[in-house]
C-alpha positions as CSV (number, residue, x, y, z in Angstrom):
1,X,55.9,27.7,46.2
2,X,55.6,30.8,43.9
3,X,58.1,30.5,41.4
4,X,60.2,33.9,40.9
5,X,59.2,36.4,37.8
6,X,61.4,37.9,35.8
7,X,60.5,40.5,32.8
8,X,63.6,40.5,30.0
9,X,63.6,43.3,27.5
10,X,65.0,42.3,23.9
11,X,64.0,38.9,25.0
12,X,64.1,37.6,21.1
13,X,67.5,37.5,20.1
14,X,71.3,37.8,21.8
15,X,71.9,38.6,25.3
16,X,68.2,38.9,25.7
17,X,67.3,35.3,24.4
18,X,70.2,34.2,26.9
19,X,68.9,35.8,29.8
20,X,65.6,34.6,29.4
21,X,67.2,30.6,29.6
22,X,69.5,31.0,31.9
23,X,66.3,32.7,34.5
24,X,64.0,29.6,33.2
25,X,66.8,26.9,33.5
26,X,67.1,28.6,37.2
27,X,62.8,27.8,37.8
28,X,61.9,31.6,36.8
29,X,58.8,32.7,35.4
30,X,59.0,35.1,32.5
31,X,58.0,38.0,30.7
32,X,58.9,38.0,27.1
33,X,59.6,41.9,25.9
34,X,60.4,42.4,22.0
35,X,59.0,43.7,18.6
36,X,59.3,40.2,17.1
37,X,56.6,38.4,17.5
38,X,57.2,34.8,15.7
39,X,60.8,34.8,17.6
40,X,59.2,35.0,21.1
41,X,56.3,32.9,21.1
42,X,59.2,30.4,19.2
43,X,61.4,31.1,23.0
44,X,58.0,31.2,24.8
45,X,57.4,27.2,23.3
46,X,60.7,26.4,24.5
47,X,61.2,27.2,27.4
48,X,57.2,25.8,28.7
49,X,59.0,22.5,26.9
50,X,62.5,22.5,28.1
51,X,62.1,23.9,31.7
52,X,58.1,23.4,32.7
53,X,58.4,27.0,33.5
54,X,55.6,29.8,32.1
55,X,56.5,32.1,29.6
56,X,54.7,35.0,28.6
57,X,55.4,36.9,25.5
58,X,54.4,40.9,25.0
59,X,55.4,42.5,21.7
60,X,56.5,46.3,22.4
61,X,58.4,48.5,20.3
62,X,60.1,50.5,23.0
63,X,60.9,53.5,21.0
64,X,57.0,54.2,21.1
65,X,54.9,55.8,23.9
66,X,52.8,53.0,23.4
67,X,55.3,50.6,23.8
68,X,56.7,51.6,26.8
69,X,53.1,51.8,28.2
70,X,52.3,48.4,27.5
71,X,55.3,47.3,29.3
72,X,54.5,49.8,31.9
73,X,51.3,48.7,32.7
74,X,52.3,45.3,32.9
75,X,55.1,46.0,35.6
76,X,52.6,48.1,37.6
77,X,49.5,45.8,37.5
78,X,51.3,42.1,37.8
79,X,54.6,41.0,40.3
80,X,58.0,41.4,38.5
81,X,60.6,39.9,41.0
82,X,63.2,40.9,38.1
83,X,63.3,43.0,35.5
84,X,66.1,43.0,33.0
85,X,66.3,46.3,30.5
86,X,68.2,44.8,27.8
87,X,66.5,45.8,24.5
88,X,69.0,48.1,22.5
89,X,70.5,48.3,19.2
90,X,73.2,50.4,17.6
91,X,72.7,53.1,13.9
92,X,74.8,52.0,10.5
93,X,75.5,55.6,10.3
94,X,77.0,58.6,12.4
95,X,75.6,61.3,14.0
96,X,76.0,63.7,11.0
97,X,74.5,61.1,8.4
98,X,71.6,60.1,10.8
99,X,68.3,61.4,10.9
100,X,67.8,62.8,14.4
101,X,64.4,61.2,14.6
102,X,66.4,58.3,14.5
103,X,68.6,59.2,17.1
104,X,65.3,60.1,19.5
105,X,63.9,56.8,18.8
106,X,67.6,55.1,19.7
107,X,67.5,57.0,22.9
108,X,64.2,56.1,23.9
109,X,65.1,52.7,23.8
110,X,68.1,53.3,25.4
111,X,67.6,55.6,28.1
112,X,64.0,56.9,28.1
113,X,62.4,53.7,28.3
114,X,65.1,52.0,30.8
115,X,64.5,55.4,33.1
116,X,60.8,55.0,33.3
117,X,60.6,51.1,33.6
118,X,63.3,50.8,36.3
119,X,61.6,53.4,38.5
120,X,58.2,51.9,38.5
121,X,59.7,48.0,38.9
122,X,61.8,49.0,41.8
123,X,59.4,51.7,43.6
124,X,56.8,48.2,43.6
125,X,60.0,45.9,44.5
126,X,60.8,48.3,47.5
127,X,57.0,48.3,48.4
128,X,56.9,44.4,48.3
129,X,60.4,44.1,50.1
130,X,62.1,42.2,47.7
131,X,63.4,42.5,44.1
132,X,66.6,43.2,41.5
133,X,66.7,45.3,38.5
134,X,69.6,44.6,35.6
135,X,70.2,47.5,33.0
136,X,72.4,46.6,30.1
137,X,74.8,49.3,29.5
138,X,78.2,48.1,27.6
139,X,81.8,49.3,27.5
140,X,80.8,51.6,24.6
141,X,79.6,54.0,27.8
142,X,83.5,55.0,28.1
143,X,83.9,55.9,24.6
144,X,82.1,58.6,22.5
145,X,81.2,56.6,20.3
146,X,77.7,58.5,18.9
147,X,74.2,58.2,20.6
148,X,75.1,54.9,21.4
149,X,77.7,55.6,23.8
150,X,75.8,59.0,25.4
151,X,72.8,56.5,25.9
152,X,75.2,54.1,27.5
153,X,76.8,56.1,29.5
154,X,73.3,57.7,30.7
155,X,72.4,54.1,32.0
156,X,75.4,53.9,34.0
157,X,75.1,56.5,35.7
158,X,71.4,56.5,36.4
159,X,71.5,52.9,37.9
160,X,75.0,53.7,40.1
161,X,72.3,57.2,41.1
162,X,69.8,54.5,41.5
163,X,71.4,51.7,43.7
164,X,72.7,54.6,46.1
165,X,68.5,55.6,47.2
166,X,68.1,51.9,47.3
167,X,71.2,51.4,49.5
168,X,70.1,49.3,53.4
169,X,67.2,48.1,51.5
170,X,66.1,45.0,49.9
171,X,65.8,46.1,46.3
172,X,68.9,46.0,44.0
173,X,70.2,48.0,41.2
174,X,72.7,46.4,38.7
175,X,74.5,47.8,35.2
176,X,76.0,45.3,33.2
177,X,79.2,46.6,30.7
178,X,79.4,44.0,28.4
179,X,82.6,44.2,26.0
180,X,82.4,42.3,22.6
181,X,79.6,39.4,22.6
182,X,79.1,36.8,20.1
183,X,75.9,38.0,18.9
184,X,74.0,39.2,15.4
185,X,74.7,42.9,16.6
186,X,77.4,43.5,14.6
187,X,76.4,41.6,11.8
188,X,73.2,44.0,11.7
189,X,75.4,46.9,11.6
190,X,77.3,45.7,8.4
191,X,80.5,45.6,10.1
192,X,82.9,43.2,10.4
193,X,83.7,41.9,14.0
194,X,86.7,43.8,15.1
195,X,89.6,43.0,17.2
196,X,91.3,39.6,17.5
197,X,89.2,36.4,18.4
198,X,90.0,36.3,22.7
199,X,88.2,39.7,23.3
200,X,84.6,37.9,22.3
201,X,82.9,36.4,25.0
202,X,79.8,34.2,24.6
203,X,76.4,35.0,25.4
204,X,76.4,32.7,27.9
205,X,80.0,34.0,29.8
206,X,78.3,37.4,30.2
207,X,74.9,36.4,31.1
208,X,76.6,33.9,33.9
209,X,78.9,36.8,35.4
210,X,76.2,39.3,35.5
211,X,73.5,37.6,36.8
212,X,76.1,36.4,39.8
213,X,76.9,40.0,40.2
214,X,73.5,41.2,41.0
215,X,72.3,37.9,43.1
216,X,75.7,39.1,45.3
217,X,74.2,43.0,45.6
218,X,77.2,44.2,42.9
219,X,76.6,48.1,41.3
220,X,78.7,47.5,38.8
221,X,79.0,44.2,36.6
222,X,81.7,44.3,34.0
223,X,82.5,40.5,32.4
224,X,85.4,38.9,31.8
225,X,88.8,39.5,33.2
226,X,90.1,41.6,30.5
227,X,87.2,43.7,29.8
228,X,87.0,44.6,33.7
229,X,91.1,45.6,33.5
230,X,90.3,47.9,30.3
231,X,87.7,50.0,32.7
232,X,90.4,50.2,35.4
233,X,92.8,52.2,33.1
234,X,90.1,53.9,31.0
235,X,89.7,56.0,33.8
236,X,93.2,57.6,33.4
237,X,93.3,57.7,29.1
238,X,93.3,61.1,28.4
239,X,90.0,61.8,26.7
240,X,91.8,63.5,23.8
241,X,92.9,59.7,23.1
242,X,89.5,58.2,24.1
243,X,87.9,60.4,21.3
244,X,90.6,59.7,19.2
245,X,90.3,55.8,19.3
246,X,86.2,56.5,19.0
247,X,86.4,58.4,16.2
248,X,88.7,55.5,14.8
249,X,87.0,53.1,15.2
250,X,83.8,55.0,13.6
251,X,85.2,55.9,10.4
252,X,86.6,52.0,10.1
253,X,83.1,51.1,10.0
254,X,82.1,53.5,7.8
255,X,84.7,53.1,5.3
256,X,84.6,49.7,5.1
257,X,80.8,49.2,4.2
């Protein structure tokens, strides 16, 4: 039989790089998506070793037209069973102190690319009859914590909009709002990883709970216990406090390094 495809974004490093094992430990086929070359054709070996599987690697900045074209033209002219928008990455400084072309390229990653490559997987999923589509969001989306958060927020509610046109059909639509993950993400930032040690979840916890969510048809997939009571009553902190605690947490940051 065919074995399953599935296209990961950010497929180098993190939540990516988990993804991508987890889908090959489980007999998928893959599709490789991220600007480091060396890194994925390093995953690519592995997983053709580990799990017999194929992996294909494509190296695409998505903050480029071109980029996102390559990726495009991939989804449209080859079968993606799954596709998993998950590159991202977050700005050492604020909105004030950033450049805005650096703020447009941080959105394109994290909206403008997710938009237009969710829309062309699924409208060939729902032509086929069969497929899922996971977009990494993260609990940021219910602060306001920069672009980062508006971005975040933006592919929350674009996939909820999305899953409710694909509702009584075969095709679904998943966001994922990871909390704190044991990653390099932080470390990239030049911050220090805040909060005490039980609020981090591994790579692994979050790629398990997600990818079980979608496989059951969920909207929304939010891991871990605690991180799915914080979104609960986030929806009735006054957003004077929200902005508050945001603002906080920014100048922390800043301060710090």
């Amino acid at each position: 039989m065919t074995r399953p495809r599935a296209l990961v974004t950010g497929a180098s490093s993190g939540l990516g790089r988990g993804y991508a094992l987890a889908l090959a430990a489980d007999q998928y086929d893959l599709v490789l998506v991220a600007r480091d070359e060396a890194r994925l054709q390093e995953l690519a070996t592995s997983i053709e070793n580990d799990s017999g599987t194929h992996a294909e690697v494509v190296v695409a900045d998505l903050s480029t037209r071109a980029g996102i074209d390559v990726v495009r033209t991939l989804i449209e002219t080859s079968r993606i069973d799954l596709l998993i928008n998950n590159a991202g990455y977050g700005l050492k400084q604020g909105l004030l102190e950033s450049e805005i072309s650096e703020l447009e390229d941080q959105d394109m990653v994290l909206t403008g690319a997710v938009r237009e490559l969710s829309l062309v997987a699924v409208r060939r999923m729902r032509e086929r009859g069969r497929g899922g589509l996971i977009n990494v969001s993260s609990m940021a989306a219910l602060t306001t914590m920069g672009q980062y958060a508006a971005s975040k927020m933006s592919t929350v509610i674009f996939t909820e909009a999305l899953a409710g046109e694909l509702r009584g059909s075969p095709v679904t639509a998943t966001v994922v709002l990871p909390g704190f993950i044991r990653t390099r993400f932080h470390e990239r930032l030049g911050v220090d990883r805040p909060g005490p040690g039980g609020i981090w979840l591994s790579v692994e916890q979050v790629v398990a709970a997600s990818l079980r969510d979608a496989r059951r048809g969920k909207v929304v997939s939010i891991p871990g216990a605690s991180y799915g009571l914080a979104a609960r009553v986030a929806r009735f902190v006054p957003r004077s406090l929200v902005r508050w605690g945001s603002t906080g947490f920014t100048l922390n940051r800043r301060d710090d390094h």
